[in-house]
C-alpha positions in Angstrom: -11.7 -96.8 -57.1 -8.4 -96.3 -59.5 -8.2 -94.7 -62.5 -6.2 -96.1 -64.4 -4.4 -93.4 -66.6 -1.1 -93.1 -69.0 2.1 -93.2 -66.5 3.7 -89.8 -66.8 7.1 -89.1 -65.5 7.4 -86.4 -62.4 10.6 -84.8 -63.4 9.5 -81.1 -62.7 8.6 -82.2 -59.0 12.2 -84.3 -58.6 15.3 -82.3 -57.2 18.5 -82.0 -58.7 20.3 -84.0 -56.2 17.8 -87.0 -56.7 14.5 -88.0 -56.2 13.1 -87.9 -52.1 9.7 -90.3 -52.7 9.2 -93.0 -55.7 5.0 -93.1 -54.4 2.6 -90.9 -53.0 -0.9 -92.2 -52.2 -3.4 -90.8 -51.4 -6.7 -92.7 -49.3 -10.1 -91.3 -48.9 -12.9 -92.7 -47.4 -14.1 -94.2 -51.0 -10.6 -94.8 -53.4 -6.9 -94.6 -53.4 -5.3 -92.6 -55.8 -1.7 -92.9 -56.6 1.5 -90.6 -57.8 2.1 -93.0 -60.5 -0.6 -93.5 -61.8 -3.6 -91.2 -61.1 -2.0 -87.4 -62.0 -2.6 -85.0 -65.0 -0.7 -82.0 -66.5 -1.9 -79.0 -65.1 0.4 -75.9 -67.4 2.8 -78.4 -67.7 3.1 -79.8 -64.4 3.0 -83.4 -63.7 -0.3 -83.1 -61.0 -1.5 -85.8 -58.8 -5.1 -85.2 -58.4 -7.7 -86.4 -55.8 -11.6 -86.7 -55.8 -13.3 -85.0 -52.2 -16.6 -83.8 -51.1 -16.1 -81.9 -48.3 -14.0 -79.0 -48.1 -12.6 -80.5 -45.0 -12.0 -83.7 -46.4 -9.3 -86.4 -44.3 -7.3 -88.6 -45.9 -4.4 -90.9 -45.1 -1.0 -90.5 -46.7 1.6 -92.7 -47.4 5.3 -91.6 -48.6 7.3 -94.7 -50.7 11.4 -93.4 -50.3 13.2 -93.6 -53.8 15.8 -95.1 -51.8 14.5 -97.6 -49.5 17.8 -98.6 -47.8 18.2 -95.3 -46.8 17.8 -95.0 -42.3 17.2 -91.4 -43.0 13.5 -90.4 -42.1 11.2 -88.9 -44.0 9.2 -85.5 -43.1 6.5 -83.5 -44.6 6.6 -79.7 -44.1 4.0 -78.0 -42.4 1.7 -75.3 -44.5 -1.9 -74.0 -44.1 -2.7 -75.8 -47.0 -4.1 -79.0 -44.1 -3.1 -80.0 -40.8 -1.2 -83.3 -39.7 -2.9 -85.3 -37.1 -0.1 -87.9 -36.6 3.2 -88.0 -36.9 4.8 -89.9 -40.1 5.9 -93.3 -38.7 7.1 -95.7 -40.8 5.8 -99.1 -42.0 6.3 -102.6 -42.2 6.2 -102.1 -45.9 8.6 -99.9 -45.8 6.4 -96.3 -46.2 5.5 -93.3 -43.4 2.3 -93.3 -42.9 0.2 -90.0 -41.3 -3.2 -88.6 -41.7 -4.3 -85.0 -43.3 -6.8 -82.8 -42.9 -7.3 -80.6 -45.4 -8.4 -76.8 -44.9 -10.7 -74.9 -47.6 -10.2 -77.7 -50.5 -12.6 -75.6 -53.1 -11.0 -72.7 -52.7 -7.5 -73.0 -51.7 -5.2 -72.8 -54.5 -2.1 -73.9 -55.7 -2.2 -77.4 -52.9 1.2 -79.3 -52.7 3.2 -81.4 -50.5 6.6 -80.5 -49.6 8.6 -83.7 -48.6 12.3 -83.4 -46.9 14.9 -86.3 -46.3 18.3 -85.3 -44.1 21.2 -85.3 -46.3 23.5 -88.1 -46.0 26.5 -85.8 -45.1 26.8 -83.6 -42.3 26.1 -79.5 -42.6 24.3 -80.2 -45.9 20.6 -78.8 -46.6 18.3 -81.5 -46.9 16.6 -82.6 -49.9 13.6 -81.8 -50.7 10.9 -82.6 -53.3 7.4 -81.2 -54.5 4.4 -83.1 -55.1 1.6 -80.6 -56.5 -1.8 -81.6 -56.0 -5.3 -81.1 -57.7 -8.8 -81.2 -55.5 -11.4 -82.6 -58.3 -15.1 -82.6 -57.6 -18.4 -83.8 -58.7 -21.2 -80.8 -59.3 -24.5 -80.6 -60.5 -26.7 -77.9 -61.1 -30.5 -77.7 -61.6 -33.1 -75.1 -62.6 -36.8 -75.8 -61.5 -38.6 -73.1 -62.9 -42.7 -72.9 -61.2 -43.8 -70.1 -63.4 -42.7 -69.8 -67.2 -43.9 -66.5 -67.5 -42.0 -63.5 -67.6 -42.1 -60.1 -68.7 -39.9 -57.7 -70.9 -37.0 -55.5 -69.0 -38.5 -57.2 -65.2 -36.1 -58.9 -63.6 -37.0 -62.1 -62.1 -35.3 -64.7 -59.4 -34.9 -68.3 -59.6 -33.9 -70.8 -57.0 -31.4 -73.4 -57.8 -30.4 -76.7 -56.5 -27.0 -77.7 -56.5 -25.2 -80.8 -55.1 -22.1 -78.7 -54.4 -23.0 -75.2 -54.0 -19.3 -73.9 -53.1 -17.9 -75.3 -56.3 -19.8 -72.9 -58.5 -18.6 -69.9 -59.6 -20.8 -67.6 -58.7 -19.3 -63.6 -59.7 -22.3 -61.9 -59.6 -21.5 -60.1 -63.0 -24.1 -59.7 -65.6 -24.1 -62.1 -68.6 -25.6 -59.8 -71.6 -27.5 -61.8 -74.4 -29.7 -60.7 -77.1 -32.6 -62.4 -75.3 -31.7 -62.9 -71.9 -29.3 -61.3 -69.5 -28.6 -63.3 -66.5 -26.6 -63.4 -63.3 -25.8 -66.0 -60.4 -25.7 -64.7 -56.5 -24.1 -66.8 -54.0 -25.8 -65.5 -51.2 -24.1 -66.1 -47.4 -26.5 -69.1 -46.3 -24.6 -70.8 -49.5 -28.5 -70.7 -51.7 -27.6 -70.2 -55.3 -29.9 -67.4 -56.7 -30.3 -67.2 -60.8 -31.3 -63.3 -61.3 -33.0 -63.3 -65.5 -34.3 -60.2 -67.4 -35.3 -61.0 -70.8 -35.4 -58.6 -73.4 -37.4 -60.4 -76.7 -41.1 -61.2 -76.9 -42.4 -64.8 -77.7 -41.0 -68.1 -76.3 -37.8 -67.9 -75.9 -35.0 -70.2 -74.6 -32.8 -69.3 -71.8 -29.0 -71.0 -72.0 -27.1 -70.5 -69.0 -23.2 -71.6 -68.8 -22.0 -71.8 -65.7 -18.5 -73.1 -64.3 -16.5 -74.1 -61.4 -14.0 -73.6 -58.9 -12.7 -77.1 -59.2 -12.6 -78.9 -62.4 -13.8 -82.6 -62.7 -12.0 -85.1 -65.0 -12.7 -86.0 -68.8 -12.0 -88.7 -70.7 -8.6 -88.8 -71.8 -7.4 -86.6 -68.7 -8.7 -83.6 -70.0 -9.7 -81.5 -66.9 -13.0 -79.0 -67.7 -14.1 -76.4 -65.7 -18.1 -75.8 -67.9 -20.7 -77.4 -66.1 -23.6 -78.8 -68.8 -25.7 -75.8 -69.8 -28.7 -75.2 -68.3 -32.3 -74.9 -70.5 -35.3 -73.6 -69.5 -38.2 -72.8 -72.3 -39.6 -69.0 -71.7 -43.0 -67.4 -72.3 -42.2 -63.7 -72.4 -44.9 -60.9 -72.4 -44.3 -57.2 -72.6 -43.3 -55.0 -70.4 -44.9 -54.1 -66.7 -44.0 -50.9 -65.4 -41.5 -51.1 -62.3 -41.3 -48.8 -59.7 -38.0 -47.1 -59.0 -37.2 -45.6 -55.6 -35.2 -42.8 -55.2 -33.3 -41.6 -52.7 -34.9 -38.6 -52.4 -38.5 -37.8 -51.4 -38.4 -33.6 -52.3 -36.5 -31.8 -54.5 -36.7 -28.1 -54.9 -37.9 -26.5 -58.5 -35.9 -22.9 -58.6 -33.5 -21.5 -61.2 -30.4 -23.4 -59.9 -31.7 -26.5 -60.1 -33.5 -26.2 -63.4 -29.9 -25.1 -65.0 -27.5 -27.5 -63.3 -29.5 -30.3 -61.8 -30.0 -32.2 -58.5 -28.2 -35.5 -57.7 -30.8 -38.4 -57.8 -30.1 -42.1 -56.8 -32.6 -44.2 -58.7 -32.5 -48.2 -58.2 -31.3 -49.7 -61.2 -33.9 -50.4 -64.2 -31.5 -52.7 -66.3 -32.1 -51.0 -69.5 -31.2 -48.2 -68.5 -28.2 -46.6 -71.2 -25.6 -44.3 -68.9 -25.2 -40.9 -69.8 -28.4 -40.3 -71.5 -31.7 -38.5 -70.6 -34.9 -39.5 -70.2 -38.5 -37.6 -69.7 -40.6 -37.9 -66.9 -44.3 -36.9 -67.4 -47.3 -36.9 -65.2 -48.9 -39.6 -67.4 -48.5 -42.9 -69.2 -49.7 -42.3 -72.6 -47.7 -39.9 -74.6 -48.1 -36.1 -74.6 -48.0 -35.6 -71.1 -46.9 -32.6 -69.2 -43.3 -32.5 -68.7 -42.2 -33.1 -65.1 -38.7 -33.4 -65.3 -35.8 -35.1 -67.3 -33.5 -37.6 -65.5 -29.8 -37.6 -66.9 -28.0 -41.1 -66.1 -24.4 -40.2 -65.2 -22.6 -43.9 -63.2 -23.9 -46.9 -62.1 -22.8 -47.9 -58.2 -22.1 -50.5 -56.1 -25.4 -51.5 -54.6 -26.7 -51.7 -57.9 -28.2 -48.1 -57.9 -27.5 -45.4 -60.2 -26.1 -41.7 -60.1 -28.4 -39.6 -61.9 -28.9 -35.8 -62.7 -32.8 -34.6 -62.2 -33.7 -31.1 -63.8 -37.4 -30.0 -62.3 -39.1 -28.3 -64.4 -42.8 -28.1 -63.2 -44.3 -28.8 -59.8 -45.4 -31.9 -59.1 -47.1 -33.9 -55.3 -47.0 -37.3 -54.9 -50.5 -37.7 -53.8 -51.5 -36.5 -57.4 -49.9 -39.5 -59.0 -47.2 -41.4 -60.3 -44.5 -40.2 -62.5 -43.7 -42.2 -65.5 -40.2 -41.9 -66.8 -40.5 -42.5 -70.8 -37.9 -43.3 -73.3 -39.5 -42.6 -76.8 -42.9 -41.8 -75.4 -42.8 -45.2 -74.6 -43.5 -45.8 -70.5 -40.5 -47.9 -69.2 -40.5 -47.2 -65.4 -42.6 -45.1 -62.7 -41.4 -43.1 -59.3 -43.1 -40.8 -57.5 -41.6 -37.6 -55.3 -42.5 -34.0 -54.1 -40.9 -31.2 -57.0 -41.9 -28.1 -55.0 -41.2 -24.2 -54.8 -39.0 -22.6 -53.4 -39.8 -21.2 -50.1 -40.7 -18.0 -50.3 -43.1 -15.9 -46.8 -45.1 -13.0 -48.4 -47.0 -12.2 -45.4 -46.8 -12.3 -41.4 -49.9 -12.0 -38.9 -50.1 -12.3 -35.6 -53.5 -12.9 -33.5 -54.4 -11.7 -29.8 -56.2 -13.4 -27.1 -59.6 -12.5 -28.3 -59.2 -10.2 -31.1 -58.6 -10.4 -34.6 -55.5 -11.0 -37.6 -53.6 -8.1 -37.6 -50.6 -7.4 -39.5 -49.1 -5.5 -36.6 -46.2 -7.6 -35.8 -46.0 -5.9 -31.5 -47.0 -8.5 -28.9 -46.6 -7.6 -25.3 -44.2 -9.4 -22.7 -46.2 -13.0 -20.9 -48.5 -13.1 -23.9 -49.3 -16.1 -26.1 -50.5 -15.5 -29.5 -50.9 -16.8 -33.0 -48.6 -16.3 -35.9 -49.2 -16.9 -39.5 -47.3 -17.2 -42.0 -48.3 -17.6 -46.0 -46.3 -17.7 -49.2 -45.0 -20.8 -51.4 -43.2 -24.0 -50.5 -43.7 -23.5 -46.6 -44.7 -27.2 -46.0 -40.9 -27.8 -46.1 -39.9 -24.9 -44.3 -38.5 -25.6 -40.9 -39.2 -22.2 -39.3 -38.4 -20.8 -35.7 -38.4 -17.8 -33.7 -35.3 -16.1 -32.1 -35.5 -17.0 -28.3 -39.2 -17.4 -28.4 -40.6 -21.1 -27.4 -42.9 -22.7 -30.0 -46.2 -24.1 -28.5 -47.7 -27.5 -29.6 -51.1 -27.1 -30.4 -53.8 -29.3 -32.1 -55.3 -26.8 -34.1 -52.4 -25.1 -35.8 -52.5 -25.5 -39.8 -49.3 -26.6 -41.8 -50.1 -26.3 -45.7 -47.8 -25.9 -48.5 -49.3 -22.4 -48.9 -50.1 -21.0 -44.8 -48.3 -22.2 -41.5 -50.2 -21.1 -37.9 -47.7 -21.5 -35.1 -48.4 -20.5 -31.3 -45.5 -18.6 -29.6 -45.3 -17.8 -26.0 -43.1 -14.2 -25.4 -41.4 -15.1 -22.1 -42.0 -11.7 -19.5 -38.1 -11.2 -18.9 -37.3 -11.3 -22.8 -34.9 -8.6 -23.1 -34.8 -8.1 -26.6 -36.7 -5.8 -28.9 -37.5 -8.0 -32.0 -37.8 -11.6 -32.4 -36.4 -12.7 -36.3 -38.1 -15.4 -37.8 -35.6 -18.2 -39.4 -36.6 -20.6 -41.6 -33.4 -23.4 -41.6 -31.1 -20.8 -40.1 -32.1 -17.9 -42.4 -33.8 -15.0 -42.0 -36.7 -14.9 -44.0 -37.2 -10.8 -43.7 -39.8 -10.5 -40.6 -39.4 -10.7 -37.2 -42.1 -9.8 -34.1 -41.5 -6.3 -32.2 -41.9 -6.8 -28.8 -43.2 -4.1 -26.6 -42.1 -1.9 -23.5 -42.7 -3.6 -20.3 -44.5 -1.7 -17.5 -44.8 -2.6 -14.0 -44.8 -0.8 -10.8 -42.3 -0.5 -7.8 -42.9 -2.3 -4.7 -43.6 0.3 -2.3 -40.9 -1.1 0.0 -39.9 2.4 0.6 -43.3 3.5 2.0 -43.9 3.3 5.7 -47.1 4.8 8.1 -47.5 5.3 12.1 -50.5 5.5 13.3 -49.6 5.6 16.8 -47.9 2.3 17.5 -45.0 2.0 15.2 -44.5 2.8 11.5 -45.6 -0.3 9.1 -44.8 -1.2 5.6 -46.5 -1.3 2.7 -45.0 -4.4 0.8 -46.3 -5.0 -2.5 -48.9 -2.8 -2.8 -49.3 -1.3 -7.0 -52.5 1.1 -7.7 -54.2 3.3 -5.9 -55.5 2.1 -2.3 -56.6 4.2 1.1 -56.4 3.2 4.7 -58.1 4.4 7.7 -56.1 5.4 11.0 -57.3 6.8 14.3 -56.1 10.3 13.3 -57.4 10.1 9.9 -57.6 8.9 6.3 -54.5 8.3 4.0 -54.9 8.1 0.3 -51.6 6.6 -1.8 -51.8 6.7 -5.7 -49.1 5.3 -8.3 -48.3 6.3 -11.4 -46.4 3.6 -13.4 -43.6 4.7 -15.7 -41.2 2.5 -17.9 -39.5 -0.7 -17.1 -37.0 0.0 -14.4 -38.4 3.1 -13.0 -40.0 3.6 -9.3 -43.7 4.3 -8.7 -43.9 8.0 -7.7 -46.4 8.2 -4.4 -48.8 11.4 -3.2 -50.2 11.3 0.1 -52.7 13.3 1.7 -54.4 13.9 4.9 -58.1 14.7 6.2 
């Protein structure tokens, strides 16, 4: 199909030494369109436009030369704007003729072809001439909308259905309104996602302007970018609360971080105001105990925001939500752990078969129980210089008391084992005690008539009966690295 439009001149696209082409046209698969007569002013610039649908779209090309007498040939330039399939032969009509295929056609910009004739004399540059070009496309949008309902400061996500998907501008960005703020999400199958958070109560009617990458053609070749806006009637109720996740699940209540804060990422509630604080209480209706405040200092890139918490009272999260309030009023709940400090007040250790003591000694080879109680110790991440911990089923881990089994290895060669709870001492450590063993008696030997024999490994006391008699060998152990002394005696 032509359009038949005014004939505007092409003087910007004509070289000073003359013009190269007198026609360009343009085939697709449905229409021709022509330099003459199908082109616009795009800033100024005489533009011959085209109609596609595919971003890929073929076409065939013909180039009229202004001077038709001329045996010099005509030759299109290469760009990455489209690729030439054939070669530009020439016509019994006297045009070249070749075939394009376009690359990218919504989102390539600035699209021209650059035409070049040899000079008539010798050593000269050829001429060359411009023809820009303008990609025009059909687009429609619609909004189907299954559930009218919505609900004050929740953000809600429609579907919706386009006949050219690519062609709308999709940044993104949040549109603010006085009853609606809205954005649209090209996400990377190429499905168009509406994201809408009202703020107003009542029916209300949701206008949504969106525009394109490619224009499409007006009467009186006017080209317009506005797609017609969209409507959609809203019923909207008040507010639901929505639960924010933060990045953290424990923060620490002690006297640096009531002062100066902790860093907090919170997802993004939409009506949240930066750099201003908000309560967070324990309970929904107003006069609740005060938690913490929550200080919003930037928003960031995954549509999160930077925030300052300031604890001021413990809090678990299996006692409840947290509601974070903005004039008493309940906008948004989170939950986390605001726990003590960890502090150890007391250390016990238990024997094999006896009781809790407070004597920290154990004895080389010896497994016992150790207990520890104070505040904050469900976070604590506690362990004991050089001493193996011991899984076991029955060991208790409350915020208050931690029981941990600890095996003292029998060549330990240290006198204390410190406790360190992340790296850092916490002030106790478990004494161990001096090792005693005997000597082998590797230096004691008897005869009793045949030849002397040793007595390897023998500790204690023991006797032995020879023909001549009766010996009796006793040991006294000593410390550590000492020898057993020996007494014998003869009846």
């Amino acid at each position: 199909m032509l359009l038949g439009l005014p004939q505007r001149g092409i003087g910007q696209a004509v070289p000073s030494g003359g013009a190269v082409v007198r026609e360009v046209s343009l085939r697709t698969d449905t229409a021709v369109y022509l330099l003459s007569r199908n082109t616009v002013d795009v800033q100024g610039v005489p533009t011959q436009y085209f109609w596609f649908r595919r971003d890929d779209e073929t076409v065939e090309l013909r180039l009229y030369p202004a001077n038709p007498s001329s045996t010099k040939p005509l030759r299109l330039r290469r760009t990455p704007d489209y690729q030439q399939l054939d070669s530009l032969t020439k016509e019994e009509d006297g045009g070249f003729r070749t075939r394009l295929r376009f690359q990218n056609l919504t989102t390539n910009q600035f699209l021209r072809l650059v035409v070049e004739q040899p000079s008539d004399s010798v050593g000269r540059e050829p001429r060359r001439q411009e023809v820009a070009l303008l990609p025009l496309a059909r687009t429609s949008v619609a909004l189907r909308v299954p559930d009218n309902e919505l609900f004050v400061g929740e953000e809600k996500v429609f579907e919706l259905t386009s006949s050219n998907a690519r062609n709308v501008r999709a940044t993104g960005e949040w549109v603010r309104g006085p009853e609606f703020d809205y954005r649209l999400v090209a996400e990377a199958s190429g499905m168009l996602r509406l994201h809408v958070l009202p703020h107003q109560l009542g029916p209300r009617t949701l206008l949504v302007k969106l525009q394109t990458e490619r224009p499409t053609l007006l009467a009186g070749g006017r080209l317009s970018y506005q797609l017609p806006v969209l409507r959609q009637e809203f019923n909207v109720k008040g507010s639901r609360l929505r639960f924010l996740s933060p990045d953290q699940r424990s923060v620490t209540l002690n006297e640096l971080n009531r002062r100066r804060g902790v860093e907090l990422i919170l997802d993004n509630g939409r009506s949240f105001d930066l750099r201003r604080t908000y309560r967070i209480e324990d309970q929904e209706e107003p006069g609740g105990t005060l938690i913490a405040e929550v200080f919003t200092r930037q928003y960031l890139s995954n549509d999160r925001v930077l925030c300052y918490l300031r604890p001021y009272n413990t809090h678990r999260q299996t006692a409840g939500y947290l509601y974070i309030k903005e004039n008493d009023a309940a906008r948004y709940i989170t939950n986390l752990d605001i726990t003590p400090e960890t502090v150890v007040r007391s250390v016990q250790v238990l024997h094999r078969g006896g009781e809790w003591t407070a004597n920290l000694s154990v004895s080389p080879g010896e497994m016992v129980d150790v207990r520890l109680e104070g505040e904050g110790l469900q976070k604590a991440r506690l362990s004991f210089e050089d001493l193996p911990i011991v899984p076991s089923d029955s060991s208790v881990r409350t915020d208050a008391r931690l029981v941990y089994r600890v095996l003292v290895p029998v060549g330990y060669a240290k006198r204390k084992s410190t406790i360190y709870n992340l790296g850092q001492p916490i002030g106790h450590a478990l004494t161990i005690k001096e090792f005693q063993r005997p000597h082998p008696l590797d230096f004691v030997s008897v005869g009793y008539g045949v030849a002397p024999g040793p007595l390897p490994g023998w500790a204690g006391r023991c006797c032995m009966t020879a023909p001549f008699g009766t010996w009796f060998f006793s040991s006294t152990p000593t410390a550590s690295t000492r020898a057993s002394s020996c007494l014998a005696s003869s009846f």
